[in-house]
C-alpha positions in Angstrom: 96.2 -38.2 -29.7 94.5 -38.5 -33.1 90.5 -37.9 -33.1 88.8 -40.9 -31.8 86.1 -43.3 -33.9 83.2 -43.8 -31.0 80.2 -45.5 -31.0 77.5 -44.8 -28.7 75.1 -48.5 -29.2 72.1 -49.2 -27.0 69.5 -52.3 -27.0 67.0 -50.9 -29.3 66.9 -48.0 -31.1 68.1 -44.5 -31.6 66.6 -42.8 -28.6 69.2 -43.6 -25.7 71.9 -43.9 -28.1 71.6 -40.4 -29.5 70.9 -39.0 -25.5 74.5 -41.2 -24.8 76.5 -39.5 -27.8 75.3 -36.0 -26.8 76.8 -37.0 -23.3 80.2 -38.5 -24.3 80.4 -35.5 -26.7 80.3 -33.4 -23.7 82.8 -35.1 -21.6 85.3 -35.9 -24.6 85.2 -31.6 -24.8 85.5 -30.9 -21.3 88.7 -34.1 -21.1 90.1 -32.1 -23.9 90.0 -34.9 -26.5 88.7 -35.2 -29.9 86.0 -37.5 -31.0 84.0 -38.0 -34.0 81.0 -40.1 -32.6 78.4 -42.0 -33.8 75.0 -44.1 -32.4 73.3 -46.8 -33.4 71.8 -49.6 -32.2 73.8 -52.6 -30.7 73.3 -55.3 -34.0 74.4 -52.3 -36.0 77.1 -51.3 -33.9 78.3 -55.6 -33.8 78.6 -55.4 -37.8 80.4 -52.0 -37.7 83.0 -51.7 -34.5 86.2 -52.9 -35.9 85.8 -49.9 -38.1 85.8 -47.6 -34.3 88.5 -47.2 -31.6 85.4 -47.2 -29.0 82.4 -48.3 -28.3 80.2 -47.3 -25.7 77.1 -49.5 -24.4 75.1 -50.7 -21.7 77.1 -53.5 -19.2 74.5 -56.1 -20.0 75.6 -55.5 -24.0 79.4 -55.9 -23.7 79.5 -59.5 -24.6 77.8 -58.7 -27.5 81.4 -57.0 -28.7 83.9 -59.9 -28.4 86.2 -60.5 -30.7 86.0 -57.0 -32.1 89.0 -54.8 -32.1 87.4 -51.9 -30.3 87.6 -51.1 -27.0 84.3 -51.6 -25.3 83.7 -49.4 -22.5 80.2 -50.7 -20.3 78.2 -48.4 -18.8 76.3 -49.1 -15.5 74.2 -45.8 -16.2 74.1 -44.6 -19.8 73.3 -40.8 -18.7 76.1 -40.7 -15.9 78.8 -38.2 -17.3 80.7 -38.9 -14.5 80.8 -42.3 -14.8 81.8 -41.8 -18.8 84.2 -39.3 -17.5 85.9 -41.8 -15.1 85.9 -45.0 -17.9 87.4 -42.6 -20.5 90.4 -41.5 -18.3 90.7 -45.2 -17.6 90.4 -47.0 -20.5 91.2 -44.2 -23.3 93.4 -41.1 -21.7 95.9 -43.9 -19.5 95.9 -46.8 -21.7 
C-alpha cells in the first residue's frame, strides 16, 4: 500500500489536532502502514481534503466533509488509540 495523505481536523485550533496526529502516527507504526499526516483545523481541513486519502475528526464534524473524496473516519474519542486502531483496520487496511 502506498504512504497515506491523513488529516487529523478538529473544531478549533491546533491543540487537539496536533495531540490526534501524534496518536494516529502511533497506531499507523504499530498497524505497520505508512502515513504522512497532517492537522489543522476543520474549515481548513474542508478547503484541503480532496487533496488527502483520510481524514480524521470528531463524529459531530463528519458532515462537515461531504462531497469530498476522502475517506472521513469519525471519532467518538479523539485520544482513544484503540478506537483509531479499530476504524483504520476497518475503513483503511480491509477496504
Amino acid at each position: 500500500m502506498a504512504k497515506l495523505k491523513v488529516i487529523a481536523a478538529c473544531g478549533s485550533g491546533m491543540g487537539s489536532s496536533q495531540i490526534i496526529k501524534m496518536k494516529l502516527e502511533k497506531v499507523f507504526k504499530k498497524l505497520g502502514l505508512e502515513a504522512e499526516i497532517y492537522h489543522t483545523n476543520v474549515g481548513d481541513a474542508k478547503s484541503q481534503a480532496n487533496n488527502y486519502d483520510v481524514v480524521f475528526c470528531s463524529e459531530s464534524l463528519v458532515g462537515t466533509f461531504t462531497g469530498t473524496k476522502a475517506k472521513v473516519i469519525g471519532l467518538k474519542n479523539l485520544l482513544a488509540e484503540k478506537e483509531m486502531e479499530e476504524k483504520i483496520k476497518a475503513n483503511i487496511v480491509d477496504a
